[in-house]
Backbone as a ProteinNet text record, in pm:
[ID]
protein_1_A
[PRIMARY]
XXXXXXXXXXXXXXXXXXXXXXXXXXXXXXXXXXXXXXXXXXXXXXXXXXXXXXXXXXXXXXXXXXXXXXXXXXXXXXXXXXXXXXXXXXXXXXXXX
[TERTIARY]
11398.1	11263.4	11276.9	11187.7	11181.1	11135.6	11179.5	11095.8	10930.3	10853.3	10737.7	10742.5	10793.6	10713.2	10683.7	10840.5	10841.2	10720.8	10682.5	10553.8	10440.3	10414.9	10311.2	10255.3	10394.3	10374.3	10354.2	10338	10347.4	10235.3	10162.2	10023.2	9917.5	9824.8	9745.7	9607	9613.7	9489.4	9516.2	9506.4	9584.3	9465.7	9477.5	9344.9	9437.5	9435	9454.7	9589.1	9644.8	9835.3	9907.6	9820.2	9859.5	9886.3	9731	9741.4	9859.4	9847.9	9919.4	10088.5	10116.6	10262.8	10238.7	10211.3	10225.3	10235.5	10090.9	10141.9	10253.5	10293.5	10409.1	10540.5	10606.7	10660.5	10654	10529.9	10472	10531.6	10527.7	10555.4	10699.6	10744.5	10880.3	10967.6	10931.1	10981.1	10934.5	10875.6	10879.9	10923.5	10947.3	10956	11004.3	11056.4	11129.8	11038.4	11093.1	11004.9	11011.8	11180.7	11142.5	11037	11051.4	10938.8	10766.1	10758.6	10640.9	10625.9	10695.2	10717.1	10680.8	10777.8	10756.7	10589.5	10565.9	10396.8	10327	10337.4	10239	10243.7	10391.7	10375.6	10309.5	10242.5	10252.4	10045.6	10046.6	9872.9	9843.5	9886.4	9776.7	9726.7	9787	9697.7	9620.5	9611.8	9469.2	9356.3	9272	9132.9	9063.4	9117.6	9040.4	9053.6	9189.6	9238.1	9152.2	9164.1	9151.9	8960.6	8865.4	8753.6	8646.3	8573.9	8443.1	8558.9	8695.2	8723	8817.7	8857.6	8949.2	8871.9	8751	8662.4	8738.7	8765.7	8789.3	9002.1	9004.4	9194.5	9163.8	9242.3	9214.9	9332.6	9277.9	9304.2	9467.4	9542.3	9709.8	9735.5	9604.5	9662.5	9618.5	9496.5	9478	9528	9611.7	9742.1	9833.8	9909.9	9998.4	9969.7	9830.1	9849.9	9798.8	9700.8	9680.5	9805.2	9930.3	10054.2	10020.6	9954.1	9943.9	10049.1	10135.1	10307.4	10319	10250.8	10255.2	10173.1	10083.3	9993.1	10067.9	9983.3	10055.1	9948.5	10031	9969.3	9851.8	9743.5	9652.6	9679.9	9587.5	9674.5	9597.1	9704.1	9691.2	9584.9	9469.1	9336.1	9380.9	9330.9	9316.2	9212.9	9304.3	9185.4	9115.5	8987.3	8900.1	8925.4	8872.2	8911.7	8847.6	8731.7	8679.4	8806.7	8836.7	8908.7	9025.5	9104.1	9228	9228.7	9100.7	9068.6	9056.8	8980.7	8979.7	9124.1	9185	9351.8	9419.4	9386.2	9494.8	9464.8	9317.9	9303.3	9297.4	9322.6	9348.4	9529.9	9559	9736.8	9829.1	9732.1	9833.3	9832.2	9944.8	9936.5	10011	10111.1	10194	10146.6	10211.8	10203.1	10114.6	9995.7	9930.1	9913.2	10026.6	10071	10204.4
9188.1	9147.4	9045.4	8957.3	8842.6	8886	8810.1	8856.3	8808.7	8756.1	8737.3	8858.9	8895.2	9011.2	9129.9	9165.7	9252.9	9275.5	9159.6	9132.4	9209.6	9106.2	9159	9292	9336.5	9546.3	9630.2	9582.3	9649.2	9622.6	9514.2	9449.5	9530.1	9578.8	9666.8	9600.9	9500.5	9399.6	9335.9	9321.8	9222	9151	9030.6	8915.1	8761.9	8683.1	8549	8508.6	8574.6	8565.8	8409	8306.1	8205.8	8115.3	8185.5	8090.5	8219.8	8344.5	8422.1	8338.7	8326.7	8306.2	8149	8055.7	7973.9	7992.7	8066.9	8124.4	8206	8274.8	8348.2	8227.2	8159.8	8054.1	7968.5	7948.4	7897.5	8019.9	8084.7	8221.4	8212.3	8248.3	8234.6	8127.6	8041.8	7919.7	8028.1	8093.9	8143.3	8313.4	8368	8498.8	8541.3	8685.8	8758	8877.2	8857.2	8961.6	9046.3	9104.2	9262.3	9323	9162.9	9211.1	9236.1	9127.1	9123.4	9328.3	9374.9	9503	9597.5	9567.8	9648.8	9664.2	9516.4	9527.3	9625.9	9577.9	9634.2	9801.9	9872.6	10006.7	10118.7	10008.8	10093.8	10036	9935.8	9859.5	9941.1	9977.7	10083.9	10123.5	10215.2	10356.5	10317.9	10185.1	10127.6	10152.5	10209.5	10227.9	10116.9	10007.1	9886.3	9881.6	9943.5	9908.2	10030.3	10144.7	10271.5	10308.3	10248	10279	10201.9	10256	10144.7	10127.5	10236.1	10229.3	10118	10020.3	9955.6	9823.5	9837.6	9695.7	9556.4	9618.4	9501.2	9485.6	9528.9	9481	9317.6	9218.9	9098	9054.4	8929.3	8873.4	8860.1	8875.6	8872.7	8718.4	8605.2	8475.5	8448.3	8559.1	8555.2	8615.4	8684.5	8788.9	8692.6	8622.1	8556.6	8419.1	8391.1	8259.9	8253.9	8421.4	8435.2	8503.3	8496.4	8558.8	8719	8759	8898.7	9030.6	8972.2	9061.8	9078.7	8971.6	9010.3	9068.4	9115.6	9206.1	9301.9	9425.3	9521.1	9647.9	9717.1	9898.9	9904.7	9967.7	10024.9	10166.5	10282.3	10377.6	10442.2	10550.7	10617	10647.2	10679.3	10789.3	10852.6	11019	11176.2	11109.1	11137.4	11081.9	11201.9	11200.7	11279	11297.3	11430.9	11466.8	11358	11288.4	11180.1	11034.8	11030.6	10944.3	10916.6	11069.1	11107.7	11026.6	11136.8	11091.7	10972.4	10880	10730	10684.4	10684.7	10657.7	10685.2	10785.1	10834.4	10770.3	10755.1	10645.5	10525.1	10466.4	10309	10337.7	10453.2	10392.6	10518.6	10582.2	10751.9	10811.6	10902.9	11060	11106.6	10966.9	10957.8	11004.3	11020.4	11082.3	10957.9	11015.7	10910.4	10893.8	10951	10938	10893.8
10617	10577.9	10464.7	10464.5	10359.1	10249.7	10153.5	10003.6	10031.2	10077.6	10110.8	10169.3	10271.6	10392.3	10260.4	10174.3	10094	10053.5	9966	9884.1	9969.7	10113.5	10155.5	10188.8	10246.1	10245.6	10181	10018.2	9922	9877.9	9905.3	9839.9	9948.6	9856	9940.7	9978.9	9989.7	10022.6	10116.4	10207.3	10302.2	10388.1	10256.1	10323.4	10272.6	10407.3	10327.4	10314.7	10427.6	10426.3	10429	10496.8	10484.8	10306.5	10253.5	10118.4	10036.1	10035.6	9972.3	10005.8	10124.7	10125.9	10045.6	10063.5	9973.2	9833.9	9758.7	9621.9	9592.7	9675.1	9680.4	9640.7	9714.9	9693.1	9564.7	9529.2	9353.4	9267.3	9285.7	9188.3	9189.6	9258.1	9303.3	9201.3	9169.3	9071	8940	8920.3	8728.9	8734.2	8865.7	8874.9	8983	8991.3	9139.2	9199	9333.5	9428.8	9342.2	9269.9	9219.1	9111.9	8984.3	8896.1	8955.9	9072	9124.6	9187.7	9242.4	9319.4	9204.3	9118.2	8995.7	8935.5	8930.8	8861.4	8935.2	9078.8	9189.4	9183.6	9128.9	9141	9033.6	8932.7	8824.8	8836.3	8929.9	8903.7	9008.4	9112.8	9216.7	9160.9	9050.4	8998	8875.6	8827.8	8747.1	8799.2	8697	8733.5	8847.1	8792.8	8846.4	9005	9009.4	9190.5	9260.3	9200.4	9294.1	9267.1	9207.1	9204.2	9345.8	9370.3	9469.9	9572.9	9593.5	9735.2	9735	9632.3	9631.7	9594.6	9612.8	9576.5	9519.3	9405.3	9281.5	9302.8	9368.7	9420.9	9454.3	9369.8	9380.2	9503	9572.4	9693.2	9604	9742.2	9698.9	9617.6	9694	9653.6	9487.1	9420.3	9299.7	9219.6	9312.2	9220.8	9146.1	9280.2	9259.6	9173.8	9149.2	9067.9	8954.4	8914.8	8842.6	8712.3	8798.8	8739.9	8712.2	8742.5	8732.6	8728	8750.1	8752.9	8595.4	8513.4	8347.3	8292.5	8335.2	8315.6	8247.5	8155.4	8103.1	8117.6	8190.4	8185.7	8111.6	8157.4	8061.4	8019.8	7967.8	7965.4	8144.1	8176.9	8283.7	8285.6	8321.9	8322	8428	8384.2	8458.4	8564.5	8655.7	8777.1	8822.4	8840.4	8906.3	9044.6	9133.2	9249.7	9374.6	9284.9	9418.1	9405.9	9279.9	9273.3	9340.5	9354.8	9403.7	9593.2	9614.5	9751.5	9743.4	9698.3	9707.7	9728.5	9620.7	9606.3	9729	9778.2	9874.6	10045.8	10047.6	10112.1	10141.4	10054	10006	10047.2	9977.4	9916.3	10033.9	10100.6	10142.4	10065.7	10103	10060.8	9964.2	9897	9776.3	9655.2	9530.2	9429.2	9386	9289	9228.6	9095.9	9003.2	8903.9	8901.3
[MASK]
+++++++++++++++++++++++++++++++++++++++++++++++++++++++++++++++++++++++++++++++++++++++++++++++++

């Protein structure tokens, strides 16, 4: 699998693959698939991704150009039991902490 495909399987939005692989490539010149992987595992479980059902999860191509891999942790919030469910449907049945 390509470091793009990587990207894309792991990105839980999947709109817009043509402009995403291009930003992907732009990114690529200041950063690596792994830090990008890394961001993505610790931003699922942000409030922002897992509320309204996944609503506000920004398009992969505003991920990538908004550099968002530098983003930094907020703190964790105790997710509530509707929340959990939200999460687990957006992301499966994985640990969500």
């Amino acid at each position: 699998m390509d470091a793009f495909e990587r990207f894309w399987a792991a990105y839980p939005r999947k709109v817009g693959k043509g402009v995403a692989r291009r930003a992907f490539a732009q990114a690529l010149r200041v950063t690596t698939v792994e830090t990008m992987l890394t961001a993505l595992q610790w931003q699922r479980h942000q409030d922002q991704w897992v509320k309204a059902g996944g609503q506000f999860i920004p398009h992969p191509s505003t991920w990538l150009h908004q550099e968002r891999w530098a983003d930094e942790p907020t703190r964790l919030p105790v997710l509530s039991d509707a929340t959990t469910r939200t999460y687990r449907a957006i992301f499966g049945d994985g640990d969500v902490h």
